[in-house]
C-alpha positions in Angstrom: -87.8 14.9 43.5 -88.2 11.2 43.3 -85.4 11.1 46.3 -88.1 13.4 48.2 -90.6 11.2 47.3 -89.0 8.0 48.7 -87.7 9.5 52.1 -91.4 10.8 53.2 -92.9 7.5 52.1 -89.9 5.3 54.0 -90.6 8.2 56.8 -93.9 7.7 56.7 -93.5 3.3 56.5 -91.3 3.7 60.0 -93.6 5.6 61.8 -97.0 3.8 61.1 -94.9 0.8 62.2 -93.8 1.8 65.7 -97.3 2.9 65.9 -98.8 -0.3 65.0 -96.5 -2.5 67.0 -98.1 -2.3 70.2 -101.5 -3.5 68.9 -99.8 -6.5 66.8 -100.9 -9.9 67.3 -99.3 -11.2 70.2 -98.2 -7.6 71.6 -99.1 -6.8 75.6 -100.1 -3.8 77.1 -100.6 -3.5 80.8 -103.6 -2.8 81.6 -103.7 0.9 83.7 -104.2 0.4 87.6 -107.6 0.6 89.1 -109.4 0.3 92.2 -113.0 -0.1 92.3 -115.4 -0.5 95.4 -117.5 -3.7 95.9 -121.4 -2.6 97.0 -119.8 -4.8 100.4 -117.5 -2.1 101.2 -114.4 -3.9 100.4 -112.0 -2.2 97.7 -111.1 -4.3 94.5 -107.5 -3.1 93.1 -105.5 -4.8 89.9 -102.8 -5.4 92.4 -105.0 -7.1 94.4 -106.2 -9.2 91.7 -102.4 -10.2 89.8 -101.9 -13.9 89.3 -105.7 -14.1 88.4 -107.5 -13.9 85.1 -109.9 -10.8 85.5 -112.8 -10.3 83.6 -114.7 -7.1 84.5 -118.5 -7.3 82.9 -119.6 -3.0 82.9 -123.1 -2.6 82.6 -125.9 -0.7 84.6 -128.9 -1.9 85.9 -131.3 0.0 84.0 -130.1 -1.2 80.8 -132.7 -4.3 80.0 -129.0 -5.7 78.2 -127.3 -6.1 81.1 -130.1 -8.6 82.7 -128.6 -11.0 80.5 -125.0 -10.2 81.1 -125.3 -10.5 85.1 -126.5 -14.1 84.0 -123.8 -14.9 82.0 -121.6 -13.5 84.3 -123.1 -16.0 86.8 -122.5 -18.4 84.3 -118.8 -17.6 83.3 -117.9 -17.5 87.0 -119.6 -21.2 87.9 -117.7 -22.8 84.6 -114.2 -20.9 85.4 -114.8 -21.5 89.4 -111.2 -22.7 90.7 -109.0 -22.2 87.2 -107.8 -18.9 88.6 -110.3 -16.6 87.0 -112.2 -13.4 88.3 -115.3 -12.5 87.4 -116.8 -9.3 88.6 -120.4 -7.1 86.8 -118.8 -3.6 87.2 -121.8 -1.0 87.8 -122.0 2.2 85.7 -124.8 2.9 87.6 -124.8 6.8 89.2 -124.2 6.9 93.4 -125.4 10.5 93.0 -129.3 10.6 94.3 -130.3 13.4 91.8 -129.0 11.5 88.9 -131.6 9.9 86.7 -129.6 6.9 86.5 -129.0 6.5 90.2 -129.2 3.3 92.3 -128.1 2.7 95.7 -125.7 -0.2 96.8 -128.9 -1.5 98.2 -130.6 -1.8 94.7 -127.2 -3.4 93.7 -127.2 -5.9 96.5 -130.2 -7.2 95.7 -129.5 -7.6 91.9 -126.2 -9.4 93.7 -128.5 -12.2 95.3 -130.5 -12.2 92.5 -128.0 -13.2 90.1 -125.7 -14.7 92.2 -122.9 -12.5 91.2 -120.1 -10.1 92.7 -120.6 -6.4 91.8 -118.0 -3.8 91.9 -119.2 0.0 91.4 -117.9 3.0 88.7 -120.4 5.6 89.1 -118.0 8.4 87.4 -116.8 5.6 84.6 -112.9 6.9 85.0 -112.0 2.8 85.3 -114.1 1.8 82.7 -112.9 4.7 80.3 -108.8 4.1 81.1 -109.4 0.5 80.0 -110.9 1.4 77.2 -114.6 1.0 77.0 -116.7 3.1 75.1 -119.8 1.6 75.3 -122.9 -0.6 77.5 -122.1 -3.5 78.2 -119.0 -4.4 77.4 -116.3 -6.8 79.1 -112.9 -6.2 79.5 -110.4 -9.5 80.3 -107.0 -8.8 82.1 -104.1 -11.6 81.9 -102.7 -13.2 85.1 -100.0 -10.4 84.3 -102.0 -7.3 84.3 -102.2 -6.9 80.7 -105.1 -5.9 79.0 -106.2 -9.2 77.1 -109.0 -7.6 75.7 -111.6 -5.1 75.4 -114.8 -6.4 74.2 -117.9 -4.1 73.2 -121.0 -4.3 71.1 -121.3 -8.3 71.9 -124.6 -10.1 71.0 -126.5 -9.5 74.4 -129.0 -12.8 73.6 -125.7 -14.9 73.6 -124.3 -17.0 76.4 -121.5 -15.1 77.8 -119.7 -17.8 78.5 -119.6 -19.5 75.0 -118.7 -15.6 73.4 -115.5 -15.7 76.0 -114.6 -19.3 76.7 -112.4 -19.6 73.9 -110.2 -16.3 74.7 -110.5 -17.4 78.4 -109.1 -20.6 77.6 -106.2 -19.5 75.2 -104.8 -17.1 78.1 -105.1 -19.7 80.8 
């Protein structure tokens, strides 16, 4: 009985760690590919943007939240301008006109020059859901590698962006 006892347990000990070692300290995983289209037209890919530091700010404009993240998305990109980091306010916002939550690119372009900032549009959430988020706003930083650096959600919207991601920004450059 006590031999039982000691194989499921040691069973049990090898399994939870193979399926804790990927999200150890210091463990990568690649971030899934993506492609999301920029209210210019142009198409933003993860291949397009390796040997960069991505940081992908979702949000959607009729969230009073994400006011404050475009500016500290403005913010993040003027203090990281030229040390090889991305920074792009992904849209959540709807592209379907009899959604209640729709907004045309021209709504977004205008927030754009507002805020000084690039935005990239998920209307169907499929990127922001295969890297992870779960929730409005939320930032997500990929590695000059492709790896999924981190997934950030429920951050204190009154905060400067920039000081709550300058540190982590810093360590992966």
């Amino acid at each position: 009985m006590v031999t039982t006892t000691r194989k499921v347990i040691l069973a049990t000990v090898c399994l939870l760690s193979f399926l804790v070692a990927p999200f150890s300290k210091g463990a990568t995983v690649q971030a899934p590919d993506f492609s999301l289209r920029a209210i210019d037209g142009d198409t933003v890919t993860s291949q397009s943007l390796r040997g960069e530091v991505v940081v992908l700010a979702f949000g959607a404009s009729w969230l009073p939240l994400s006011r404050n993240q475009m500016e500290g998305v403005k913010k993040l990109a003027d203090q990281y301008a030229g040390k090889g980091v991305v920074v792009y306010w992904v849209s959540a916002d709807s592209e379907n006109t009899k959604s209640k939550n729709y907004v045309s690119d021209d709504q977004l372009r205008e927030l754009a020059r507002r805020y000084k900032i690039t935005i990239l549009r998920d209307p169907d959430g499929a990127v922001s859901k295969t890297l992870g988020v779960d929730q409005l706003p939320s930032v997500v930083i990929i590695d000059k590698q492709g790896n999924n650096a981190a997934t950030i959600g429920g951050m204190d919207p009154t905060a400067n962006l920039a000081t709550q991601l300058s540190a982590r920004l810093d360590k992966i450059l």
